[in-house]
N, C-alpha and C positions, 0 to 999 in steps of 0.2 A: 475615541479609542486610545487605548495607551502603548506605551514603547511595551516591546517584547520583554516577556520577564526570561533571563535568562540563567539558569546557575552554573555556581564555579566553577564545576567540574566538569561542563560542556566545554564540546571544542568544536566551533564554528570558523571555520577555515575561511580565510580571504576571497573576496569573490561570491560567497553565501550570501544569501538573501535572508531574511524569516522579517515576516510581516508583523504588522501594529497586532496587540491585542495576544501576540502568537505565547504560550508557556513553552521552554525549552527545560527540561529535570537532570538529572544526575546521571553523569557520563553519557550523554547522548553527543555523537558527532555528525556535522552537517561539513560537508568536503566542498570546496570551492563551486561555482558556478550551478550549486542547486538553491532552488528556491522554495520556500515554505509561506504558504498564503496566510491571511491576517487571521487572527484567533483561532489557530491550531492548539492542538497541545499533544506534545511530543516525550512520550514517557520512557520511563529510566532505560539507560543502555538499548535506545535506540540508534541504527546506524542509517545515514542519508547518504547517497556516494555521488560522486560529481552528476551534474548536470539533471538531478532527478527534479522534477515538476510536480510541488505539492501545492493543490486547493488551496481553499477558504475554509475556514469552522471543520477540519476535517480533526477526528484524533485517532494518533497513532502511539495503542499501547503500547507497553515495556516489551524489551527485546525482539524486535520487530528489525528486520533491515531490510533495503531498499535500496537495490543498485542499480546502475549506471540503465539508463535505459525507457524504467520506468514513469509514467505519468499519470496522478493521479488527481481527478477532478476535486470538484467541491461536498462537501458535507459528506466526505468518508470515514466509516468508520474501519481500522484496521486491530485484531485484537490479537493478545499478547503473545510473541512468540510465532507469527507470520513470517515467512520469508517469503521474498520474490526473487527468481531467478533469473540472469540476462545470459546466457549463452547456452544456444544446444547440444553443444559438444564439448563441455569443459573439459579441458587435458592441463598438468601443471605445467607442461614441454611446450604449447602451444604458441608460439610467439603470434601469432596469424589468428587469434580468434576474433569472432566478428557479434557487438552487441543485438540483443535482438530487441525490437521495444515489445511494450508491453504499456495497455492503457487500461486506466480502471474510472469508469464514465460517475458521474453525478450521484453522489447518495448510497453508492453500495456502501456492501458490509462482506467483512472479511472478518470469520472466526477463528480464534486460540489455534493455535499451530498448522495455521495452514500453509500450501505449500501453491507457488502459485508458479510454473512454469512458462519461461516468456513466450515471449509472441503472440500471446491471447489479448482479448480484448475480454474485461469484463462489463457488460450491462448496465444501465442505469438502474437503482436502485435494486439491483442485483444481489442475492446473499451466497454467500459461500459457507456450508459449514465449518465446525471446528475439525480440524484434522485432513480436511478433503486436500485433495491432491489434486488441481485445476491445470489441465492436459489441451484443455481446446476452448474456444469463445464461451462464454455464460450468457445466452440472451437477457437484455431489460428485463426486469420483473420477475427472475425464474432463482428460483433458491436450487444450488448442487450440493451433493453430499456423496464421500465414498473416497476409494482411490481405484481409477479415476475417479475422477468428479460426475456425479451423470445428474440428470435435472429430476427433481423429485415431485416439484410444484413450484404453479405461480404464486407469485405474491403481491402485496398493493404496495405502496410508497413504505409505510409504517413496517412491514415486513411481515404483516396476517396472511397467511394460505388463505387465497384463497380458490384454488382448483389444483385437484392434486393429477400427478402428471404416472404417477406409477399406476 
């Protein structure tokens, strides 16, 4: 496996991890004490914020951010323009707010703008559509869509319907 490839214009803060094999792109920041597993690839004007827990072989499209909180298993896919949320009560006055986690299990897939509110857990090989709004857990194997997110059908590893849920 080889060293991380990293460019310029990343900025990987002191304390960062990113594993053998991992691609870091243009203007991506990785913030102190988070870690990025071995052959990820981490796309343009991505943001990681302390202490977030990224997989193995997972990729995380362009504009994507990921805070504090967050952990995410192996072989994830994350697609462009995702954000994850860590607090249920954001206020800018708030000196007292409290992170909430938020884990995303083995092999899911998160689509184009989604929005993923913390304190959820999503599922192993789990999908999320693009644009869904994910409000509560995602069982294993169950594809959501909507805002909220509600479960439309299951699915197999690959991400085929296979039994539809509506």
């Amino acid at each position: 496996m080889s060293d991380p490839q990293i460019h310029q214009t990343a900025l990987i803060e002191p304390g960062a991890v990113i594993g053998q094999g991992t691609r870091v792109w243009v203007n991506v920041q990785v913030r102190g004490q988070a870690r990025v597993g071995e052959d990820c690839n981490l796309g343009k004007d991505v943001f990681v914020d302390e202490g977030v827990g990224i997989g193995d072989r997972c990729k995380i499209q362009n504009g994507v951010s990921i805070y504090r909180g967050v952990t995410i298993g192996d072989d994830v896919f994350v697609g462009p323009n995702a954000c994850f949320t860590n607090d249920l009560v954001p206020r800018a006055f708030n000196s007292d707010w409290k992170i909430v986690a938020t884990r995303v299990e083995e092999g899911a897939s998160i689509g184009a703008n989604a929005t993923i509110i913390c304190g959820v857990t999503i599922g192993e090989f789990a999908m999320v559509a693009a644009g869904a709004v994910v409000t509560r857990d995602v069982p294993p194997y169950t594809l959501v869509m909507g805002n909220p997110a509600r479960p439309v059908a299951r699915v197999d590893r690959m991400g085929t319907r296979i039994e539809d849920l509506r």
